[in-house]
C-alpha positions as CSV (number, residue, x, y, z in Angstrom):
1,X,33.8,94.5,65.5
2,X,34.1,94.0,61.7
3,X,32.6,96.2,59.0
4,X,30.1,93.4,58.4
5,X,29.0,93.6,62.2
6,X,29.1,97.5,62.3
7,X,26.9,97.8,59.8
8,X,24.4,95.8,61.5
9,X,24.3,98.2,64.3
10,X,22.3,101.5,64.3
11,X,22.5,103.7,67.2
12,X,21.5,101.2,70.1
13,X,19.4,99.4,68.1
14,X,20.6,95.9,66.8
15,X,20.0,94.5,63.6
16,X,20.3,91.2,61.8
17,X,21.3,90.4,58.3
18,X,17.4,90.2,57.2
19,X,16.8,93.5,58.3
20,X,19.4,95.0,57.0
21,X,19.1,94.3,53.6
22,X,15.5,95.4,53.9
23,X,16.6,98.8,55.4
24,X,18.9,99.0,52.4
25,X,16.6,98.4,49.9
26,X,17.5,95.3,49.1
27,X,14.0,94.0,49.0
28,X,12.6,96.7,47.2
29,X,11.3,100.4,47.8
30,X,8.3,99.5,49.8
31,X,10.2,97.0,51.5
32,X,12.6,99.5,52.2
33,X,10.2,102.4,53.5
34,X,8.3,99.9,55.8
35,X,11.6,99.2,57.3
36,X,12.7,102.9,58.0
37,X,9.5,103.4,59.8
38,X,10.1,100.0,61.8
39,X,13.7,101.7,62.9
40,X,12.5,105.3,63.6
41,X,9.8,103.7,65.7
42,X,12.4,101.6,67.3
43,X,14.7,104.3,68.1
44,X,11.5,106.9,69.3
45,X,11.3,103.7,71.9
46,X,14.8,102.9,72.5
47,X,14.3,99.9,71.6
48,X,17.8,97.6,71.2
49,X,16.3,95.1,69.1
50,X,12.9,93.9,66.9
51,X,10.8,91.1,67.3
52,X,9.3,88.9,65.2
53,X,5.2,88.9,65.2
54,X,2.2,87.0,63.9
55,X,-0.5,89.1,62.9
56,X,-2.2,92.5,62.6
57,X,-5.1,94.0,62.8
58,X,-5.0,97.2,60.3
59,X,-6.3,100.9,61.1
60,X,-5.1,102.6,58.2
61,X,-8.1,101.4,55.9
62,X,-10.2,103.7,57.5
63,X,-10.0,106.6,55.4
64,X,-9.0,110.2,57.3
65,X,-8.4,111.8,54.3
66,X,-6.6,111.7,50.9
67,X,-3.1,110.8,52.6
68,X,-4.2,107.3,53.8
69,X,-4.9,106.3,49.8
70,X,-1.7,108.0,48.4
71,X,-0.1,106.0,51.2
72,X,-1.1,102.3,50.1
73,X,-1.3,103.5,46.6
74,X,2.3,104.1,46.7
75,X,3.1,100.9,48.9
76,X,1.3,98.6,46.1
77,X,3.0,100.1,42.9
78,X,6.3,99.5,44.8
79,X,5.6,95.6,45.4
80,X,4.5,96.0,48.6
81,X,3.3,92.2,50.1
82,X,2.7,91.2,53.8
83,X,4.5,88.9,55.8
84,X,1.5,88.0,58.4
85,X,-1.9,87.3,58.2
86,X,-4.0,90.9,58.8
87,X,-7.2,91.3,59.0
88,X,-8.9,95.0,58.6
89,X,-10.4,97.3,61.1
90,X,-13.9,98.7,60.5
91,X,-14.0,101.5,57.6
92,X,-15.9,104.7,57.2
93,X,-18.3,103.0,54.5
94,X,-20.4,99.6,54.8
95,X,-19.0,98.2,51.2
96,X,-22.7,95.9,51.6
97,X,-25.1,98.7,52.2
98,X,-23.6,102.4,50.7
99,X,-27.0,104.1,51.5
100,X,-25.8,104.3,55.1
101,X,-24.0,107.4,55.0
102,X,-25.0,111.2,54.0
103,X,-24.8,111.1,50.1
104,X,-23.5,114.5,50.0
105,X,-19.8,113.3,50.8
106,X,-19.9,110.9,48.0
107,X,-16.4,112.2,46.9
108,X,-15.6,111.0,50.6
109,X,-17.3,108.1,50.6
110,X,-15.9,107.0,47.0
111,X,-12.2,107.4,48.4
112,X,-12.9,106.0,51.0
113,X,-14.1,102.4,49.0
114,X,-11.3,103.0,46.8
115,X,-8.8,102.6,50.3
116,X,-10.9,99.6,51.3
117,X,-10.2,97.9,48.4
118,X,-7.0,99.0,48.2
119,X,-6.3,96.6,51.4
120,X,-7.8,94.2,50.4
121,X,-5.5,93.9,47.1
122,X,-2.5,94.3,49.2
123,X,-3.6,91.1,50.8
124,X,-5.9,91.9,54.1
125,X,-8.3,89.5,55.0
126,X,-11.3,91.6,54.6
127,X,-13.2,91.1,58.1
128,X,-14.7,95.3,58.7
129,X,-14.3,95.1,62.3
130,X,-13.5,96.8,64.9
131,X,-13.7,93.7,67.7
132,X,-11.6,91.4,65.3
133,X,-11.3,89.2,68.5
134,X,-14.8,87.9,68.3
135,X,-13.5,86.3,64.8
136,X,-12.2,82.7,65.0
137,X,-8.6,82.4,64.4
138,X,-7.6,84.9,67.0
139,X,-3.9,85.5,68.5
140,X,-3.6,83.5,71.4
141,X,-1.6,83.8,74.9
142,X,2.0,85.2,74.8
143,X,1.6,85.9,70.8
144,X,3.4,89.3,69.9
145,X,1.2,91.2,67.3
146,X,-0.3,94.3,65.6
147,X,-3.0,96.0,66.9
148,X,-4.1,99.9,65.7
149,X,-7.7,99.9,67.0
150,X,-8.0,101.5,70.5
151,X,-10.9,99.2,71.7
152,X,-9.1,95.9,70.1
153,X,-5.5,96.7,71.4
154,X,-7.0,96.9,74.7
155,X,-8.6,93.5,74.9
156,X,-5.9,91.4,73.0
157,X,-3.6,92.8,75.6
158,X,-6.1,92.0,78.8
159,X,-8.0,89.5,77.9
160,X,-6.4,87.0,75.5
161,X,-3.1,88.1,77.0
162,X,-1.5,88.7,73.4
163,X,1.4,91.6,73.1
164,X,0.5,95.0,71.8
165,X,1.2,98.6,72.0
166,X,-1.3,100.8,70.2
167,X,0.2,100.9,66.3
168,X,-0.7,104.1,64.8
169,X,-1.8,104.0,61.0
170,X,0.6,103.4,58.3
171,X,2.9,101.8,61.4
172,X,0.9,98.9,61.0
173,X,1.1,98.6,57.4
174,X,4.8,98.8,58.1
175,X,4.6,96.4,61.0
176,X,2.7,93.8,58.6
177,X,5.0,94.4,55.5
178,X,8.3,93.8,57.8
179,X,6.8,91.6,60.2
180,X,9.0,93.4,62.4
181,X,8.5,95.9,65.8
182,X,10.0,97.3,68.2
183,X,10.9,94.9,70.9
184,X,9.2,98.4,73.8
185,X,6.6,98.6,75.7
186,X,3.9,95.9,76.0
187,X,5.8,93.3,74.1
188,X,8.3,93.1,77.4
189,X,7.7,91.4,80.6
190,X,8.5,94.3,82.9
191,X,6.0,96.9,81.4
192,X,2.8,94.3,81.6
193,X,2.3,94.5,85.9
194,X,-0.3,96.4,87.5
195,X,0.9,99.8,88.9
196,X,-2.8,101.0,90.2
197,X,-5.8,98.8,91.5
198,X,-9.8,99.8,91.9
199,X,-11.7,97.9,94.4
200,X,-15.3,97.4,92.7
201,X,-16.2,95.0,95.7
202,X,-18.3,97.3,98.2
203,X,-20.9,98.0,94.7
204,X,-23.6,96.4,95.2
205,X,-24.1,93.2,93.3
206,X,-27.1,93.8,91.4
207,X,-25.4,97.0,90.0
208,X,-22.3,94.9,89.0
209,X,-24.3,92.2,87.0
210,X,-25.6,94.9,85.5
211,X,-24.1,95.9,81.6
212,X,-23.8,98.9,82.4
213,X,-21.7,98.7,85.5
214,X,-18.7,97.6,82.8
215,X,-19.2,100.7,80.4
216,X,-19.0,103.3,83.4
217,X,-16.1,101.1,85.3
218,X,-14.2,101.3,82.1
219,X,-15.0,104.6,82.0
220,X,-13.7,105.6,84.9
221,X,-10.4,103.2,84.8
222,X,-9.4,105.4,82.0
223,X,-10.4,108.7,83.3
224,X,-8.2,107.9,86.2
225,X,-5.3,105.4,85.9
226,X,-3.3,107.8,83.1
227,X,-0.7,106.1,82.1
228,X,-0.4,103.5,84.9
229,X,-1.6,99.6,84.2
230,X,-5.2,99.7,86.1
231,X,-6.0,96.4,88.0
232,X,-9.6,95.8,89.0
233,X,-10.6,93.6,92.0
234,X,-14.5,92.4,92.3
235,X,-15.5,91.7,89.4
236,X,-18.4,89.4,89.9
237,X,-17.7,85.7,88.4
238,X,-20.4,85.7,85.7
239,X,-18.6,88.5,84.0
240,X,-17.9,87.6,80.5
241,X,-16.2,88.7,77.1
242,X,-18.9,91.4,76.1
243,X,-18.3,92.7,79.8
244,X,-14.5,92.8,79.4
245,X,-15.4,94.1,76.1
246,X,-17.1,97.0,77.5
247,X,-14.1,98.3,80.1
248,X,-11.2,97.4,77.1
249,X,-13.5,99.8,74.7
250,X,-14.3,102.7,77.3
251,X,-10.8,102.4,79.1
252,X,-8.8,103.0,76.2
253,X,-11.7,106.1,74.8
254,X,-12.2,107.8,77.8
255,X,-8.2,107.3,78.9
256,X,-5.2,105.7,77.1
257,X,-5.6,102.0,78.7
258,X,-4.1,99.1,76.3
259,X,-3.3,96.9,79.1
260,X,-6.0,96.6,82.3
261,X,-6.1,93.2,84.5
262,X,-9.0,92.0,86.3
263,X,-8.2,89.7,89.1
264,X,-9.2,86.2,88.8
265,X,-10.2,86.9,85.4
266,X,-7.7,87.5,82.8
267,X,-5.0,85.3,82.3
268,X,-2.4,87.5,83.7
269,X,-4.2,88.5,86.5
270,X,-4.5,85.0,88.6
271,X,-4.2,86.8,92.1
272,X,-2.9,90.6,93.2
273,X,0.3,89.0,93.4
274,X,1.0,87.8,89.8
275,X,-0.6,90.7,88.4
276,X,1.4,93.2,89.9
277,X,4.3,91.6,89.3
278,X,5.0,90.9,93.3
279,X,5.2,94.6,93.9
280,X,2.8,96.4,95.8
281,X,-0.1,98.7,94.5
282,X,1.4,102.7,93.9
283,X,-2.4,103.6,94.7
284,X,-6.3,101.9,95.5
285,X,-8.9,103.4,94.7
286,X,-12.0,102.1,96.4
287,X,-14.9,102.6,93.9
288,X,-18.6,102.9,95.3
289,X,-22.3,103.8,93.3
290,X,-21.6,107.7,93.4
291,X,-18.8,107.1,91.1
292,X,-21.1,105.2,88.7
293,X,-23.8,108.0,88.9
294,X,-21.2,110.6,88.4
295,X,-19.5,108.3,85.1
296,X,-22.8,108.6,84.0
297,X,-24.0,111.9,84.4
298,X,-20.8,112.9,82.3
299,X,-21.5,110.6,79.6
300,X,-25.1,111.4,79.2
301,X,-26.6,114.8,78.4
302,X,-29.3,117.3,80.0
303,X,-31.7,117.3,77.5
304,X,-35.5,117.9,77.3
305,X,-35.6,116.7,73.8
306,X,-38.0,113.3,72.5
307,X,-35.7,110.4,71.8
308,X,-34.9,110.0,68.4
309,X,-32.8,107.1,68.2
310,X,-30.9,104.3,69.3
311,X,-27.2,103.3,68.5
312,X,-25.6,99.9,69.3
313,X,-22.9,98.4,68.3
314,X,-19.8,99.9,69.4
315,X,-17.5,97.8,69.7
316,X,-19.4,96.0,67.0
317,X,-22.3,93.2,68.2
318,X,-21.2,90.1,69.4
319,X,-23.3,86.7,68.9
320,X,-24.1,86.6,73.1
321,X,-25.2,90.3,72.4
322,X,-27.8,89.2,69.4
323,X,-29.0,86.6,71.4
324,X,-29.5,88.5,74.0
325,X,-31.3,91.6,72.1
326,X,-33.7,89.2,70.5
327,X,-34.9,87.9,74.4
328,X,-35.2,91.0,75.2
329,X,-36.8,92.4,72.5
330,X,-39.7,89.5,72.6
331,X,-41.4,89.7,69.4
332,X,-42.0,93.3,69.8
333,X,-41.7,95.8,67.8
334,X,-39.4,99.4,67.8
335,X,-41.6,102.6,67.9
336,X,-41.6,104.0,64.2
337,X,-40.6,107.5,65.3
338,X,-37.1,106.2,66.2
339,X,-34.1,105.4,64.0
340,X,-32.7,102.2,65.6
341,X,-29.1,101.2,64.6
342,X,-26.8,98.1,65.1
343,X,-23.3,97.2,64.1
344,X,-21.6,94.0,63.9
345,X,-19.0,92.4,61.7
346,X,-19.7,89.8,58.6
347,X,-19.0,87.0,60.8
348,X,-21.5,87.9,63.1
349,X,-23.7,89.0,61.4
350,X,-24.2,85.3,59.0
351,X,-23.7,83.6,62.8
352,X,-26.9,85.4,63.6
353,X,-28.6,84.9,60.1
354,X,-28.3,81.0,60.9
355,X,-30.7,81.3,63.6
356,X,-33.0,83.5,62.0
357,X,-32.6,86.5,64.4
358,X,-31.4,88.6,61.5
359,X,-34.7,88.6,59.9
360,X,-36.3,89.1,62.9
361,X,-35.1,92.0,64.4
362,X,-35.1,93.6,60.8
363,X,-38.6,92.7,60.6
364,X,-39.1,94.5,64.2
365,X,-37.2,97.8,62.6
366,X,-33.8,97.7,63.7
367,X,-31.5,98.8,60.9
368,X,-28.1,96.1,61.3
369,X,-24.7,97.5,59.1
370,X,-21.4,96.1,58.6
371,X,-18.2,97.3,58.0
372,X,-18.3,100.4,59.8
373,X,-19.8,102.0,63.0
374,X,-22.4,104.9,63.3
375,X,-20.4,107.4,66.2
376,X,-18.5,109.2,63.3
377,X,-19.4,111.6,60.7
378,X,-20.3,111.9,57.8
379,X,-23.6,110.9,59.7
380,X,-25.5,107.9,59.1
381,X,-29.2,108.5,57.9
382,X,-31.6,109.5,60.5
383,X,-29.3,109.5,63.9
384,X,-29.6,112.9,65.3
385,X,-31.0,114.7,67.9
386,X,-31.2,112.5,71.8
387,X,-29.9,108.9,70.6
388,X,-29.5,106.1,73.5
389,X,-26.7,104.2,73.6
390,X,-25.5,101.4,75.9
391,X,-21.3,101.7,74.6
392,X,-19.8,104.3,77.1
393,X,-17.1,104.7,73.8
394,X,-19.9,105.9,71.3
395,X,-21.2,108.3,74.2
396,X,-17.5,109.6,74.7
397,X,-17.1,110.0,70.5
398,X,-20.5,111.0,69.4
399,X,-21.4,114.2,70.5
400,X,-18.2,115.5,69.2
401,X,-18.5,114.5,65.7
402,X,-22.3,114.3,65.4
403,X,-25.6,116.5,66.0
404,X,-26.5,114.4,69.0
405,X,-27.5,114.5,72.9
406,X,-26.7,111.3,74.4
407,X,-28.2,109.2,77.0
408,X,-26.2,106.1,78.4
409,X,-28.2,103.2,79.4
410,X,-28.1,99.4,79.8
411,X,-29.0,96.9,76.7
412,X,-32.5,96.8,78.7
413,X,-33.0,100.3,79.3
414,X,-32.0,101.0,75.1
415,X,-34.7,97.8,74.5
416,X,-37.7,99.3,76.8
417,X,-37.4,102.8,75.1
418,X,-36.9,101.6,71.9
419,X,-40.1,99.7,72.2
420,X,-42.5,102.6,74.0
421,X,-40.4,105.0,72.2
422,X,-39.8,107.1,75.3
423,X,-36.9,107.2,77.4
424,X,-37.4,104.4,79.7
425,X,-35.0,104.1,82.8
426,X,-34.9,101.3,85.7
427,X,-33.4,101.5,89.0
428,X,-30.3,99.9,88.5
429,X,-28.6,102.5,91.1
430,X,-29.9,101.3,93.8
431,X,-28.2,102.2,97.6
């Protein structure tokens, strides 16, 4: 091996000319500090080589304190640029409506515009979302890419069948600057195959075309499978996006789950077979209607208090999910006592406008917000006390960050209260 080759080699992992002279500053400081991340991430992984990918969806514009905005601060006035397209995660403001948030963190809340912006000049595509894969333009089959957001990691991995393990902040900043990772984990063949499976099939079936059946099986897919790939047989066939939504968003709060498969379903997941890689399951679990009652017993809370609120939204609002809310809701109106909130992205958000159902459910009292979500503090206005949710990931995050009792119910359940302004629950558990 020659000194040119020698150099290119560091510890196991290899490198080629490119990356070298980014490593070496070559290219420039920030250049150069993105790369040292890339290769201490690389060797945390034992990785032997890196990987070209395609896009990213960024974290680290959502501010968690004065580091994130020294961070990009420093990364702009050193020339950082990105080498893939990257679109932004939701952040802790809504830059179109600022009144959303407790004024009394306005030193918070100014910081945290200032490292919105901030992305935005380093050259993000400035979608606010934390379900980026309801945007057109997504990554598509096979595509190796970024992803920091729990919820998002999980679904580009399941249900697009994209490649990526969960990038922690300022990682993906360096992942998008390089356009470079780690060739570990999720980007390679042999870590993608099922390991676990859950057998959903003896549930009865009007509890599985229920929403709420996807929220709690999510739920407990993460609560159980640890670090293991979950696979999930009987899924009924009208199960769609928002469904697979729901498991991707509670699997990977309530448990670390970046990669489940549902059979028939997903695109990796054709039969048992191919989704396990031709290996047999290390363990079934066979799932029945206690374990739904028991997912959501622990997600809900014991409490004799009025209802005060609603919260929807998390992941953010799809366009089936508007549609959906507005035949539901009928023309009525929410009781004035309760604080009604809803989250979507920009794109989602004008999608709906189009067809008017903006206006109306505004007009029938439900407060809608972009660019951020409502289950972290500081605390939007008005949403305390027993809130109602149908997102088994704002019941899991809420109570711990704001002074709320939670109630877990199904998009019909969260419409019926809303309306009588009383918790109103159906029998979706039936025996």
């Amino acid at each position: 091996m020659d000194a040119t080759q020698e150099k290119l080699v560091t510890g196991v992992l290899q490198l080629d000319e490119l990356d070298q002279a980014r490593l070496d500053g070559r290219l420039g400081k920030a250049m150069q500090f993105a790369m040292q991340t890339i290769v201490t991430a690389a060797h945390i992984d034992q990785a032997d080589a890196l990987i070209d990918i395609s896009f990213a969806h960024i974290d680290a514009c959502f501010y968690n304190g004065r580091a994130h905005l020294d961070f990009v601060n420093y990364m702009l006035e050193h020339g950082a640029t990105l080498a893939v397209p990257s679109w932004t995660n939701n952040g802790l403001v809504s830059l179109n409506d600022l009144s959303v948030r407790d004024p009394l963190a306005s030193r918070e809340m100014h910081e945290a515009r200032e490292l919105m912006q901030a992305y935005v000049k380093l050259g993000c595509n400035p979608v606010w979302t934390c379900a980026p894969y309801q945007l057109p333009g997504r990554p598509g089959l096979g595509d190796h890419i970024v992803g920091s957001e729990s919820n998002a990691v999980s679904f580009y991995n399941s249900v697009i069948g994209a490649r990526s393990n969960m990038y922690g902040d300022y990682l993906d900043v360096c992942a998008a600057i390089t356009g470079r990772v780690p060739c570990s984990k999720l980007h390679r063949d042999e870590a993608r195959g099922a390991q676990i499976l859950f057998d959903a099939g003896k549930i009865p079936q009007a509890v599985r075309n229920n929403d709420l059946f996807y929220h709690l099986l999510g739920y407990i897919v993460g609560r159980q499978c640890g670090n293991r790939v979950p696979a999930i047989v009987g899924l009924p066939e009208s199960c769609d996006e928002d469904d697979l939504k729901a498991i991707s968003a509670a699997g990977s709060s309530a448990g670390s789950v970046p990669l489940f498969h549902a059979i028939g379903i997903t695109p990796e997941a054709a039969t048992l077979e191919i989704a396990f890689h031709g290996r047999q399951p290390r363990q079934v679990i066979e799932l029945g209607i206690d374990d739904l009652r028991q997912a959501r017993d622990e997600l809900g809370m014991n409490s004799d208090q009025p209802l005060t609120g609603i919260a929807l939204g998390t992941p953010h609002f799809s366009y089936t999910e508007f549609e959906r809310l507005v035949n539901l809701l009928d023309g009525r109106s929410i009781d004035p006592r309760l604080t009604f909130y809803l989250t979507t992205s920009r794109h989602v958000f004008e999608r709906a406008k189009q067809q008017g159902w903006i206006e109306s459910l505004q007009q029938a009292g439900i407060r809608i917000i972009t660019d951020t979500c409502t289950y972290f503090s500081p605390v939007v206005n008005g949403l305390h006390g027993k809130v109602m949710t149908n997102s088994a990931k704002w019941a899991y995050y809420a109570p711990g960050m704001l002074p709320v009792d939670v109630l877990i119910a199904s998009l019909a359940e969260c419409v019926e209260s809303a309306v009588s302004g009383e918790v109103m629950l159906d029998q979706w558990e039936v025996t």
